[in-house]
C-alpha positions as CSV (number, residue, x, y, z in Angstrom):
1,X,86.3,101.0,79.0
2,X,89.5,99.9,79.0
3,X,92.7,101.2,80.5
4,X,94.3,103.1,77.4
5,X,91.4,105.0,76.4
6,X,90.5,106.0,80.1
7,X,94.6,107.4,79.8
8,X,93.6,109.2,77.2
9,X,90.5,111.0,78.2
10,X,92.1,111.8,81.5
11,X,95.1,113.1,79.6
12,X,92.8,115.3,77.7
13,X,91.2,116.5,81.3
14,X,94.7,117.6,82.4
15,X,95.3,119.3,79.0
16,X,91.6,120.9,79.4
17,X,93.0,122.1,83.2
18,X,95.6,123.5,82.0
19,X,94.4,125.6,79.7
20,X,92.4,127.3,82.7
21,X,88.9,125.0,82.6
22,X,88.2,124.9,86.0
23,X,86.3,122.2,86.0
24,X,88.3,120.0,84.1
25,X,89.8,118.7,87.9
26,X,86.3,117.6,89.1
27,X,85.6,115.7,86.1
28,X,89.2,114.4,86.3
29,X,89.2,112.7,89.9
30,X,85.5,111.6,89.0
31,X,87.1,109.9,86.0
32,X,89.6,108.4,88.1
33,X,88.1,107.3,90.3
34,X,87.7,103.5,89.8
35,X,91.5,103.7,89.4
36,X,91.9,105.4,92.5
37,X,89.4,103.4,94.7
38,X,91.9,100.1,93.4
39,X,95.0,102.0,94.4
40,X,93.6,103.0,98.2
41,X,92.9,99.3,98.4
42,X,95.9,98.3,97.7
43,X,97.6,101.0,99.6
44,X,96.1,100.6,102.9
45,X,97.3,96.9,102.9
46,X,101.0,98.7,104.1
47,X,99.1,100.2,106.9
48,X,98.5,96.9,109.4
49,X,95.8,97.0,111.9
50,X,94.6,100.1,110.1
51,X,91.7,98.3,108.2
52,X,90.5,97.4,111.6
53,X,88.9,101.0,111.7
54,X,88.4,102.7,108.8
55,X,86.9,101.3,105.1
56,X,88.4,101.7,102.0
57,X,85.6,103.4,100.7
58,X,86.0,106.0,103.4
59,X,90.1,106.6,103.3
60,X,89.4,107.0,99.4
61,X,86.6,109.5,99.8
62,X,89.1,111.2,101.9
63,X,91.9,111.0,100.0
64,X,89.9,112.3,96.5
65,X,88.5,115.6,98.3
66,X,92.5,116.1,99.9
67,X,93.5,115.1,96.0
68,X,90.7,117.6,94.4
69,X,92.2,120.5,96.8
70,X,96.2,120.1,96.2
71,X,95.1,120.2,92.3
72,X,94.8,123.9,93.0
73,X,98.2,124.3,93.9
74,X,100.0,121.3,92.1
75,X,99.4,121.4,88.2
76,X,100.1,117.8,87.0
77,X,101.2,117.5,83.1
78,X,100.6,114.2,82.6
79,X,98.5,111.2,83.8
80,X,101.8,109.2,85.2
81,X,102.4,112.7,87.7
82,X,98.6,113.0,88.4
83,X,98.3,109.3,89.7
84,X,102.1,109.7,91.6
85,X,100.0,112.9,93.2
86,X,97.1,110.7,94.0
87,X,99.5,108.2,95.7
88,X,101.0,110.7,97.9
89,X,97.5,112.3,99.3
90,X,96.2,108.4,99.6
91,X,99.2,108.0,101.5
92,X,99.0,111.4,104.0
93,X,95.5,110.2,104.5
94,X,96.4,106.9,105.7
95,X,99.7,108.9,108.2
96,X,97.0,111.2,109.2
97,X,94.5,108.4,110.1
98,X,96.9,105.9,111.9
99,X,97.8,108.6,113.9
100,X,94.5,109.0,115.1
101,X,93.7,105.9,115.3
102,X,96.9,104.4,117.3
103,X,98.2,107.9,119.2
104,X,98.3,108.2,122.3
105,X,94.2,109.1,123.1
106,X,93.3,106.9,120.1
107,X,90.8,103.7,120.9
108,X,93.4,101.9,118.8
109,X,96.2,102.0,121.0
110,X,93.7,100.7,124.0
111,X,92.2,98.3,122.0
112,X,92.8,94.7,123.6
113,X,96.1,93.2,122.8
114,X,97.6,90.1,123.2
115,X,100.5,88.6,126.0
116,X,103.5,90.3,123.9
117,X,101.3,93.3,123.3
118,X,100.4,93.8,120.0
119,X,96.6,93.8,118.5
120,X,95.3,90.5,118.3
121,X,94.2,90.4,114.6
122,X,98.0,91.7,113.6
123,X,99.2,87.9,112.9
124,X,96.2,87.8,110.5
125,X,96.8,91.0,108.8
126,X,100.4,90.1,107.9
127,X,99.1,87.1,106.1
128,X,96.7,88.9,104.5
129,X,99.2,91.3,103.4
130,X,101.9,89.3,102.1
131,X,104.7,91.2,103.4
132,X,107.3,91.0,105.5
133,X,106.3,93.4,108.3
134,X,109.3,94.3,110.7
135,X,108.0,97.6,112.3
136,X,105.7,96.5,115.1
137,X,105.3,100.5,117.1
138,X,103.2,103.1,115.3
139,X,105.9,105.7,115.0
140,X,107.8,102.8,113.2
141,X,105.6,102.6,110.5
142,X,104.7,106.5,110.4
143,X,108.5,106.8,109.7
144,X,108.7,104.4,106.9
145,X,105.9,105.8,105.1
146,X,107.0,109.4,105.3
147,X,110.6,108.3,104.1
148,X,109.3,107.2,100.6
149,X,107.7,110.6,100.4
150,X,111.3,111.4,100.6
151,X,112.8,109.1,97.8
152,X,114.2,111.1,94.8
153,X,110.9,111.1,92.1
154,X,112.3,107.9,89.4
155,X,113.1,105.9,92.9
156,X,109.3,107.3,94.5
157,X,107.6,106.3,90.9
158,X,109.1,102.5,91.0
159,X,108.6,101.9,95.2
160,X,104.6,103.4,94.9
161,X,103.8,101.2,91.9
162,X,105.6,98.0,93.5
163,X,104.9,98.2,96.5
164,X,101.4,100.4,97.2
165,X,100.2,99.4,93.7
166,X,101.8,95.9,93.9
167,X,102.7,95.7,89.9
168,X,105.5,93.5,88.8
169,X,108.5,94.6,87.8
170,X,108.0,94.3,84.1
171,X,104.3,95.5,84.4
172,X,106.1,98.9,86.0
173,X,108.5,99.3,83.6
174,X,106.0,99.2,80.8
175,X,104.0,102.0,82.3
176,X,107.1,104.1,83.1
177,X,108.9,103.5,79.4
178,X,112.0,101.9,80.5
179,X,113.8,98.5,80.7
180,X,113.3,96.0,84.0
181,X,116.8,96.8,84.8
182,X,116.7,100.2,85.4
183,X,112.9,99.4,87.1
184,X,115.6,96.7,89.5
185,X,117.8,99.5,90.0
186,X,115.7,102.2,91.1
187,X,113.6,99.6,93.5
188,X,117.0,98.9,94.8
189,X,118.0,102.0,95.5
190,X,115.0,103.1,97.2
191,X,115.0,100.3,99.3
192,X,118.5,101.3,100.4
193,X,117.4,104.9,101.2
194,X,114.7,103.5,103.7
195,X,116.3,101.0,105.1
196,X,119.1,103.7,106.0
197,X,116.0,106.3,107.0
198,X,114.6,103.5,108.9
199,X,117.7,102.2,111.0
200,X,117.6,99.2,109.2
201,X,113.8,98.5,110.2
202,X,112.3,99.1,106.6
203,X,109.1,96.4,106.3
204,X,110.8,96.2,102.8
205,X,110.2,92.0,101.8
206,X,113.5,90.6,100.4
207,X,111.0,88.9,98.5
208,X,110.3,91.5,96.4
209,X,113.6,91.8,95.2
């Protein structure tokens, strides 16, 4: 099936919800869900070290049933708002789950680490990751990823699908209906806003720019 018609039916899903179906939401994260699984990949490359725990499989299994819940209480009108809704619960999963994993009684944070005491696999991981990764302490990274819950919604739409969904520029400013510019413009200023939430210590990759 290919992208557009899968839009469509889960357009029609929403519609359906909205209309009081009550199982139109069910059938809408199922529909999604090959979508989503993609996204969680994607998203959990921001997260280093995190992978060393937890499968994909498992953070998006965690993330849909958080996703399914806040449906009851969020009503999404269109398929750009439900994926932006999806992107925010894959992302409090991932929070939640570095907390546990690196806080203070996690086995992350006592896991072996090298002479300037940092994991020994986190050289690899920022290969792997292609970014620039400046934040080296959990609460570093914690703080980041909160912030961009905090970017005003056009800014929040262009840093998730550059950044967590790793589109290009042109590719997101197809899917939002606007011109690269303003796409340049809002990745701009969002990358202001969390390098200012972030004391200057935003992972942000001038390369990306």
């Amino acid at each position: 099936m290919n992208q557009q018609g899968n839009t469509t039916q889960l357009q029609a899903l929403l519609d359906l919800a909205s209309e009081g179906d009550d199982e139109a939401y069910g059938q809408l994260v199922s529909q999604a869900s090959e979508r989503l699984l993609k996204l969680t990949r994607k998203m959990i490359q921001g997260f280093p070290r995190l992978r060393r725990w937890e499968a994909t499989d498992d953070v998006f299994q965690t993330a849909a049933m958080r996703l399914y819940r806040s449906l009851s209480e969020v009503k999404p009108e269109s398929v750009r708002d439900f994926f932006g809704l999806a992107a925010t619960q894959i992302r409090r999963t991932l929070i939640d789950l570095a907390r546990h994993h690196y806080g203070p009684e996690g086995h992350g944070a006592k896991h072996h680490t090298d002479g300037d005491g940092q994991a020994a696999d986190d050289g690899v991981l920022k290969q792997q990751s292609g970014q620039n990764l400046k934040p080296e302490s959990l609460d570093a990274w914690v703080r980041f990823h909160e912030a961009v819950e905090q970017l005003p919604k056009h800014e929040q739409e262009v840093f998730q699908l550059l950044w967590y969904a790793g589109l290009q520029q042109s590719e997101a400013a197809t899917l939002l209906g606007v011109s690269v510019p303003t796409v340049q413009r809002r990745w701009y200023q969002a990358q202001h806003y969390l390098r200012r939430a972030a004391d200057g210590n935003s992972p942000v990759s001038e390369e990306l720019e």
